[in-house]
C-alpha positions in Angstrom: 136.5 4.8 -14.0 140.0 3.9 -14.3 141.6 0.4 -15.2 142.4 -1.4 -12.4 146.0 -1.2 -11.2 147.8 -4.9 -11.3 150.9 -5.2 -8.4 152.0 -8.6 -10.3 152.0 -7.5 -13.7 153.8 -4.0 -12.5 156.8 -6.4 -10.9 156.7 -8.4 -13.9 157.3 -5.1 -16.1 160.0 -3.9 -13.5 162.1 -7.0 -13.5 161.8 -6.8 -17.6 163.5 -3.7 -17.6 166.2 -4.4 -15.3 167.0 -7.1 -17.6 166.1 -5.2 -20.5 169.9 -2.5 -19.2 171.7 -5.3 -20.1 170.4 -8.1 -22.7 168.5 -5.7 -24.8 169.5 -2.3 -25.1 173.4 -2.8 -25.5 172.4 -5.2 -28.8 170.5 -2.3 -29.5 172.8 0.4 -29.6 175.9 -1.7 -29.7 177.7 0.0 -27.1 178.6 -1.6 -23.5 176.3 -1.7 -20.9 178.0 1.7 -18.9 177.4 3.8 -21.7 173.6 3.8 -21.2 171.9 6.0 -18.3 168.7 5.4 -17.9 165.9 7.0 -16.3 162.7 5.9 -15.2 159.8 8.0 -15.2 156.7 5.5 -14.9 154.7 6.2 -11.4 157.2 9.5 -10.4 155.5 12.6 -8.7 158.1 14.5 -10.4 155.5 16.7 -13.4 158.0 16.6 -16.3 157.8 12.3 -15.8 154.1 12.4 -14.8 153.8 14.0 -18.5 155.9 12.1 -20.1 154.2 8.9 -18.5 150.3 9.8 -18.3 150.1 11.8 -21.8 152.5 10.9 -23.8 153.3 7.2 -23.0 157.1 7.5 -22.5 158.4 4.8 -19.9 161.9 5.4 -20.2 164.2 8.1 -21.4 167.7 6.4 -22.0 171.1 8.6 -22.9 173.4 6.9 -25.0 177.0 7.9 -24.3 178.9 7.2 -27.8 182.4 8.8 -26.9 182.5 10.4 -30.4 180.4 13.2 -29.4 180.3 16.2 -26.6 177.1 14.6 -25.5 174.4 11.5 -25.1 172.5 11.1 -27.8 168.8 10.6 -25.8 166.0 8.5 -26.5 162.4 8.4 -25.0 160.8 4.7 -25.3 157.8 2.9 -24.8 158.2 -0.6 -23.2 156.0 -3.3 -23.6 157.0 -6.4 -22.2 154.7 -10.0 -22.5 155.2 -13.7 -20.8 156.5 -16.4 -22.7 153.3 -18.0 -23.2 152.2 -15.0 -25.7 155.0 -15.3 -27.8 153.1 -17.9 -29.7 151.1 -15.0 -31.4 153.9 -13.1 -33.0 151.7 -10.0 -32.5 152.2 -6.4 -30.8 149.2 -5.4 -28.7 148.7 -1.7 -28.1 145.8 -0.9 -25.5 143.1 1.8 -27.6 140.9 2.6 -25.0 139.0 1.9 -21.8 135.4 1.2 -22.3 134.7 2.1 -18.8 135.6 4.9 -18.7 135.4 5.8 -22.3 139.4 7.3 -22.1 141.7 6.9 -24.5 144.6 4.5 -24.1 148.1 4.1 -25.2 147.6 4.3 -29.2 146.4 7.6 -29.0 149.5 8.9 -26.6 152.2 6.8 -28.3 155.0 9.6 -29.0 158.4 7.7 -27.5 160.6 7.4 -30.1 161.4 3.7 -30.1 158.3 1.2 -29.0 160.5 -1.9 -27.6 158.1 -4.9 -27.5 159.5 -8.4 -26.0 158.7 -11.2 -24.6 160.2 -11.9 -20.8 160.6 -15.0 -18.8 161.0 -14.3 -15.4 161.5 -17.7 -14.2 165.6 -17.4 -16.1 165.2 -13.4 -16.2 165.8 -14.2 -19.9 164.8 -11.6 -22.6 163.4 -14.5 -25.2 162.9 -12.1 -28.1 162.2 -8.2 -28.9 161.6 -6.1 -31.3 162.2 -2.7 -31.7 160.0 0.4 -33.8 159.9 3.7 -34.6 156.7 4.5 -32.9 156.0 7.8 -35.4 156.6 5.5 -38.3 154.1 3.0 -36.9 151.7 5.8 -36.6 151.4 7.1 -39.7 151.6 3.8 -41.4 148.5 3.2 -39.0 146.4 6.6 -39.9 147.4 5.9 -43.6 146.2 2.2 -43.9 149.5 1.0 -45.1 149.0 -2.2 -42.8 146.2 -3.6 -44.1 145.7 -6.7 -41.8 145.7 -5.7 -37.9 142.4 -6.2 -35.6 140.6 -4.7 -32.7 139.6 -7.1 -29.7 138.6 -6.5 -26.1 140.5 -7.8 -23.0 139.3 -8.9 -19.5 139.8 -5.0 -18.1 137.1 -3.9 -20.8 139.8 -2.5 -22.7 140.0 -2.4 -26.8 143.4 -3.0 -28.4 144.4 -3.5 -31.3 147.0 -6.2 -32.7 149.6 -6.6 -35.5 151.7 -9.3 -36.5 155.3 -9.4 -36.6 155.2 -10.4 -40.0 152.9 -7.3 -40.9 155.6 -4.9 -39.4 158.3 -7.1 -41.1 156.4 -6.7 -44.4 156.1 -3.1 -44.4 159.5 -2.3 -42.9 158.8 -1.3 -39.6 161.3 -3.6 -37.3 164.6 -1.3 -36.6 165.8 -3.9 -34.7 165.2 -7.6 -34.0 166.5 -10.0 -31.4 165.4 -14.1 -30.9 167.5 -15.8 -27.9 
């Protein structure tokens, strides 16, 4: 059994990224919005994005033009994006598995390099605040128990996930990059 599919949290994540092309990834990679191309490959028939997508949790893949080199320097990224009224917890949430079903979820297929996590008000389309990780680094400080305080809960889908603080990431260096509106 799959979890269900949600058509308001999916328009929710789409208008994040649209916003995301212009207050977030310029900060990011402090270059002006027409030197990113971006390409989309969540919910695409095409099998390199379906791959990317369904096994190794990849929602974007972004080339960064720097004019410096021949070529874009490319990135694959995992975007996580949260209503205001969670930004409260400070935390990242990353989905483990599906209790239903017994699959695994996102932790186990997280190989974009950069995990962007924010918080996104679609009532002023505002970007409120993001942080940005290297999502091997997070791993391995995961598998060797370098964060020591992170927790497991279950959500309303039957799903486990587990949660960190920002201050736990901040602590052991994991942040690359961190914007507050």
């Amino acid at each position: 059994m799959r979890t269900e599919f949600e058509q308001k949290n999916s328009k929710f994540s789409d208008k994040a990224h649209i916003a995301a092309q212009t207050q977030l990834y310029p900060k990011l990679f402090n270059v002006t919005p027409d030197k990113i191309v971006y390409e989309d490959v969540t919910l695409s028939e095409d099998p390199r994005h379906k791959i990317l997508d369904a096994e190794m949790a990849v929602d974007r893949v972004l080339s960064i033009s720097m004019g410096t080199l021949r070529f874009p320097i490319t990135y694959t990224v995992q975007e996580r994006f949260r209503r205001p009224q969670y930004k409260k917890y400070q935390d990242i949430t990353i989905t483990e598995c599906n209790l239903n079903s017994g699959v695994k979820s996102e932790l186990y297929k997280l190989s974009g390099g950069l995990f962007v996590y924010g918080y996104f008000n679609e009532n002023t389309n505002m970007i409120e605040q993001f942080i940005v990780l290297c999502s091997s680094e997070l791993l391995y400080k995961i598998v060797r128990g370098d964060l020591k305080k992170w927790s497991v809960e279950t959500n309303r889908k039957n799903q486990t996930f587990i949660t960190i603080k920002f201050d736990i990431l901040r602590n052991n260096k994991l942040i690359l990059y961190e914007y507050i509106a």
